[in-house]
C-alpha positions in Angstrom: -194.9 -48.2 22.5 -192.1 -48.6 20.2 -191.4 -44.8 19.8 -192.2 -43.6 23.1 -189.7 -46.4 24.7 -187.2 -45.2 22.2 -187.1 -41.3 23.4 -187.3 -42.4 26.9 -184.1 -44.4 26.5 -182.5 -41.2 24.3 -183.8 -39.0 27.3 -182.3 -41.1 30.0 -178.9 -41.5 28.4 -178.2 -38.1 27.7 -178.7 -37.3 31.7 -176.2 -39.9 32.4 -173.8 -38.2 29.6 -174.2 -40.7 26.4 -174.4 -38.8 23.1 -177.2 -40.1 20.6 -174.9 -41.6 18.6 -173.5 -44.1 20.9 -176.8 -45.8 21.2 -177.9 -48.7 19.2 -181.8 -49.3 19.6 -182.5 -53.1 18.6 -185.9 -53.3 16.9 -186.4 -57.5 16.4 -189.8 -58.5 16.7 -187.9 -61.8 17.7 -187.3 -59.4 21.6 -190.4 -58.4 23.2 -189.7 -56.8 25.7 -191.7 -59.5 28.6 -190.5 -60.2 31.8 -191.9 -63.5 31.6 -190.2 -64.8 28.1 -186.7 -66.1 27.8 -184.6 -64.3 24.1 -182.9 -66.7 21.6 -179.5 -66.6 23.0 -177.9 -67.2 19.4 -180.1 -64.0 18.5 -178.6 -62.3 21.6 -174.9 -63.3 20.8 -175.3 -62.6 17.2 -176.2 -58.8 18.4 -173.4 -58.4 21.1 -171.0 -60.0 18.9 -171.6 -57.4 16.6 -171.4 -54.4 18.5 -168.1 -56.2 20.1 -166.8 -55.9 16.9 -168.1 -52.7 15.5 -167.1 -50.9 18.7 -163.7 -52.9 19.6 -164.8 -53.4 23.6 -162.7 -54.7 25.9 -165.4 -54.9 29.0 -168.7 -55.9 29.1 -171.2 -55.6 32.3 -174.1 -58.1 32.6 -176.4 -59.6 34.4 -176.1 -63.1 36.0 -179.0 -66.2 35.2 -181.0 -64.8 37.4 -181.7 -61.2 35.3 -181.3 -59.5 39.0 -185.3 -60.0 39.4 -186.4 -62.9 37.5 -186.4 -61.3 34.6 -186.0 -63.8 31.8 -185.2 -61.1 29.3 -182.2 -60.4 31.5 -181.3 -63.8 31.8 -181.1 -64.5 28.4 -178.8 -61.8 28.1 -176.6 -63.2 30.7 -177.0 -66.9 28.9 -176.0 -65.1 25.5 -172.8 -63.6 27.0 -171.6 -66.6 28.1 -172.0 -68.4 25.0 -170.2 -65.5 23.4 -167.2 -65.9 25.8 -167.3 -69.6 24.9 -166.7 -69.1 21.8 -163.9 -68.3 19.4 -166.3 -65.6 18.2 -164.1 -62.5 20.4 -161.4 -62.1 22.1 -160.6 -64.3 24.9 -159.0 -60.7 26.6 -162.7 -59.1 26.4 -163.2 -59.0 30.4 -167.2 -59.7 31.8 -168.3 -58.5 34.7 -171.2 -59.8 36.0 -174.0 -58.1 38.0 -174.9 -60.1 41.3 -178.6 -60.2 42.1 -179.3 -59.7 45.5 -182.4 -61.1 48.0 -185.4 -58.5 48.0 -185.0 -58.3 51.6 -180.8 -56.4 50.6 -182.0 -55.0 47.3 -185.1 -53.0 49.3 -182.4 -52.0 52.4 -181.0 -49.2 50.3 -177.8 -47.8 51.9 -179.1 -49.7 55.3 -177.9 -53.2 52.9 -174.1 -52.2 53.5 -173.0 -54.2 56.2 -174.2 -57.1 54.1 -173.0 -56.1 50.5 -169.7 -55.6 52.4 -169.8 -59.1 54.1 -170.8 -60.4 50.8 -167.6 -58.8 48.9 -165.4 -59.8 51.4 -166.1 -63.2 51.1 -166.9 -63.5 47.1 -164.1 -61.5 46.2 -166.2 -59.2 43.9 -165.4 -56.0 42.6 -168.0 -53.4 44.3 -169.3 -50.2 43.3 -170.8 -47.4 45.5 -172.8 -44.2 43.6 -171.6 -40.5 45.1 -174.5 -38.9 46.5 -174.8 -37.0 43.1 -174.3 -40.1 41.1 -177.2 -41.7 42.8 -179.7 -38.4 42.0 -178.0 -38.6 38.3 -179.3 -41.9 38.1 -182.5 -41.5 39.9 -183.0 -38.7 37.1 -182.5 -40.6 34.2 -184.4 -43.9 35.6 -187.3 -41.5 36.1 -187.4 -40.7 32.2 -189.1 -43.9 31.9 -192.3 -42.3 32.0 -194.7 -45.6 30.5 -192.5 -48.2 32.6 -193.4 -46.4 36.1 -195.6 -48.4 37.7 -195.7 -48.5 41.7 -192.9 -51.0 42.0 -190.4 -49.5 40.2 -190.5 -46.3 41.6 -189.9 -48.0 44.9 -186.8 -49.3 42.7 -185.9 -46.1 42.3 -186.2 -44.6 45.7 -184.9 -47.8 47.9 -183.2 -50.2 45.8 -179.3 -50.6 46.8 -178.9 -51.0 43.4 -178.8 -47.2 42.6 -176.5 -46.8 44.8 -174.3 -49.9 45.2 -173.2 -52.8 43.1 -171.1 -55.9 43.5 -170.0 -57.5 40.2 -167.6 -60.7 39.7 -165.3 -61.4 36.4 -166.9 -64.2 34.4 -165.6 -67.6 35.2 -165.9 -70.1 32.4 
């Protein structure tokens, strides 16, 4: 589904205002795309490294080890960041933020999960991140352009999840 995956992600990024050109699709037989298997993290770090450099970025966002669901794709990414940070391969000033996963029970409570996201950045000290109401339908919009990944779940994502509307992230700690 190669080519249909790729339009999809064209599609959704122009909604949310990316040009074409500032996408880089990574075709490596090496990354299926499978909840269920963990990436190579050197294959990972070798990619971000590069666009690091090719881009000069001073911030990148990720997920934490837990991929926000399980996901070991995700998790891989967040394992390849951190070796990446390790390293003397960028700059030490590059700043990671880090996605924090949340229960099912918070990530399902939609706006209702407030109270506890605010609790919970009170006493991590994260960095938090709450959608306008036209953010969140921006968003909704361009999750939707996903057309082969919609199966019942993640259009309950899209509808309740807290993540489309708020987001706690911490700065990477070595």
């Amino acid at each position: 589904m190669g080519e249909v995956r790729k339009k999809e992600l064209i599609n959704s990024c122009n909604i949310l205002g990316l040009e074409k050109s500032a996408i880089t699709i990574i075709e490596d037989n090496n990354l299926d795309d499978d909840p269920n298997i963990e990436w190579h993290t050197n294959l990972i770090k070798e990619y971000v490294k590069k666009q690091v450099h090719n881009y000069s970025i001073d911030k990148i966002v990720t997920f934490d080890a837990y991929g926000v669901s399980g996901h070991r794709n995700h998790a891989s990414v967040f394992q390849a960041i951190r070796l990446l940070k390790n390293s003397d391969e960028i700059s030490k000033d590059i700043e990671i933020l880090v996605l924090e996963s949340k229960s099912c029970l918070t990530k399902y409570l939609s706006i209702f999960s407030l109270p506890f996201v605010l609790l919970n950045h009170l006493v991590t000290n994260s960095q938090l991140y709450i959608s306008s109401p036209f953010e969140v339908l921006r968003t909704q919009r361009a999750m939707l352009k996903h057309w082969s990944q919609l199966m019942w779940f993640r259009v309950l994502y899209i509808c309740l999840s807290q993540y489309m509307i708020m987001n706690s992230v911490h700065v990477f700690e070595q």
